[in-house]
C-alpha positions, 0 to 999 in steps of 0.5 A, spaced: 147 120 703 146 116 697 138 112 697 136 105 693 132 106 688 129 099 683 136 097 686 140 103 684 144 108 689 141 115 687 144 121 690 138 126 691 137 132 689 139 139 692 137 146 691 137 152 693 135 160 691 140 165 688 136 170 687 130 175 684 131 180 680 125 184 678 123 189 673 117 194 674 117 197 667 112 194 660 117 191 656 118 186 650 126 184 652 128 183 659 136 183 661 137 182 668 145 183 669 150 178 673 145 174 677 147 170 682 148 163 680 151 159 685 157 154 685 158 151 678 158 144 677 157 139 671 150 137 675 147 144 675 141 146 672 139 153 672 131 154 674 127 160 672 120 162 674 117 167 670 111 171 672 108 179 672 106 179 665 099 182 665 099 185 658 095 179 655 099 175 658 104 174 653 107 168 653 115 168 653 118 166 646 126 164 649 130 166 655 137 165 656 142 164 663 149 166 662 148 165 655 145 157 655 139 157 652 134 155 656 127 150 656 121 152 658 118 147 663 111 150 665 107 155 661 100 157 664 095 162 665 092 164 670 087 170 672 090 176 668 097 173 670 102 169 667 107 164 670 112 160 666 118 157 669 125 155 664 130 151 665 137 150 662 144 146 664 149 151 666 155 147 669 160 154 669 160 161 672 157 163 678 153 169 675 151 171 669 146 174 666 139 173 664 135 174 657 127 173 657 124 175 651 116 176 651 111 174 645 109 181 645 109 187 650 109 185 658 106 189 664 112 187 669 118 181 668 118 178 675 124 172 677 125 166 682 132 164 680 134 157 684 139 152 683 138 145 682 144 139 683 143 132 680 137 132 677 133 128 671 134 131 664 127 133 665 122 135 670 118 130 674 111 134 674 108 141 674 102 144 676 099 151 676 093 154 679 089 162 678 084 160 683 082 166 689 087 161 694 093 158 689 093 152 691 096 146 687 098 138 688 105 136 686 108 129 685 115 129 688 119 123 687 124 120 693 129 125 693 127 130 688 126 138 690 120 142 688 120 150 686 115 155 685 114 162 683 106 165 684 104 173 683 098 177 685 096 184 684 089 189 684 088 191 691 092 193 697 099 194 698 104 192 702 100 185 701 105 178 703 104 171 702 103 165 707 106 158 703 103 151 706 107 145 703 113 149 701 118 153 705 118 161 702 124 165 699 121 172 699 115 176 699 116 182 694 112 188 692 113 191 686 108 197 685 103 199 690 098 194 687 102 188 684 107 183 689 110 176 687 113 170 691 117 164 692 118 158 696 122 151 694 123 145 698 127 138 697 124 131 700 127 126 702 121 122 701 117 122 695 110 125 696 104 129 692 102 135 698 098 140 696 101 146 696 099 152 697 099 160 696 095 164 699 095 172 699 093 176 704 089 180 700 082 179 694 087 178 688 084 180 681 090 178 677 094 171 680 097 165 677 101 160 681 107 155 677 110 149 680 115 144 678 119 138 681 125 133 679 128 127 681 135 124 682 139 124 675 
């Protein structure tokens, strides 16, 4: 349903998780092969979280969907971790594959693929965290949707992950000794919540990122 906003009708956003591939292996190049994107529409954007790269925490240097070129929306280290997230308007296909490409070598390439409806050219804010509980707050505008991705690793296997303020897409290990996460939600009403990632164990490498964005 359309919302009034400084007398405009705005559609809010939408969103929803497609997939999160992941790879295991060290590497500078990644090629994740007929991700799932959802429904195609000239109002979609693909957004992509990136985490696991331990190495340094090399930065990545460009990542594509299906082709298009995507934008890096956040970049931060946090404790011997990295998490970017991208973005990129995809308006075709329903699959496609996904580049990413490192600065240098990376321990581990780690992805939460989302597909969002309707939104700003740009996102609205970001936010990370690399603390013991990774915990952020992030502004929300009416109508807009918020994504996040986070990694952990150094003791125990088998490790999940408990989200406060957003609503989790998966909890996946990917060595006996390194695990990652993801959640997303829309907001009807615009809100800055604190968002919380906390692991069920004491994590020596971690990092949160988040983002959100309004209506169009």
């Amino acid at each position: 349903m359309p919302m009034v906003q400084g007398g405009i009708s705005l559609m809010p956003v939408t969103i929803s998780h497609t997939a999160d591939p992941f790879s295991a292996t060290n590497a500078t190049a990644y090629t994740f092969s007929g991700v799932a994107l959802s429904t195609a529409a000239a109002n979609r954007k693909i957004v992509v979280g990136v985490v696991g790269a331990i190495l340094g925490a090399p930065a990545v240097s460009t990542l594509t969907v299906g082709g298009v070129s995507a934008g890096v929306v956040i970049a931060a280290n946090g404790t011997d971790a990295r998490g970017e997230i991208w973005a990129a308007d995809v308006p075709t296909g329903t699959t496609g594959d996904i580049v990413v490409t490192f600065a240098s070598g990376s321990g581990r390439c780690c992805l939460s693929v989302d597909a969002i409806y309707g939104a700003g050219s740009s996102a609205h804010a970001t936010a990370s965290s690399g603390a013991a509980t990774l915990s952020a707050s992030l502004e929300i505008p009416n109508g807009g949707v918020a994504t996040a991705i986070a990694f952990t690793g150094g003791t125990a296997p088998a490790r999940t992950h408990t989200w406060a303020n957003l609503t989790e897409d998966f909890d996946d290990v990917i060595e006996t000794d390194n695990a990652y996460t993801g959640a997303h939600d829309a907001f009807p009403v615009g809100s800055t919540p604190t968002i919380t990632c906390a692991p069920s164990g004491s994590e020596s490498r971690r990092v949160l990122v988040l983002a959100s964005w309004g209506p169009a």
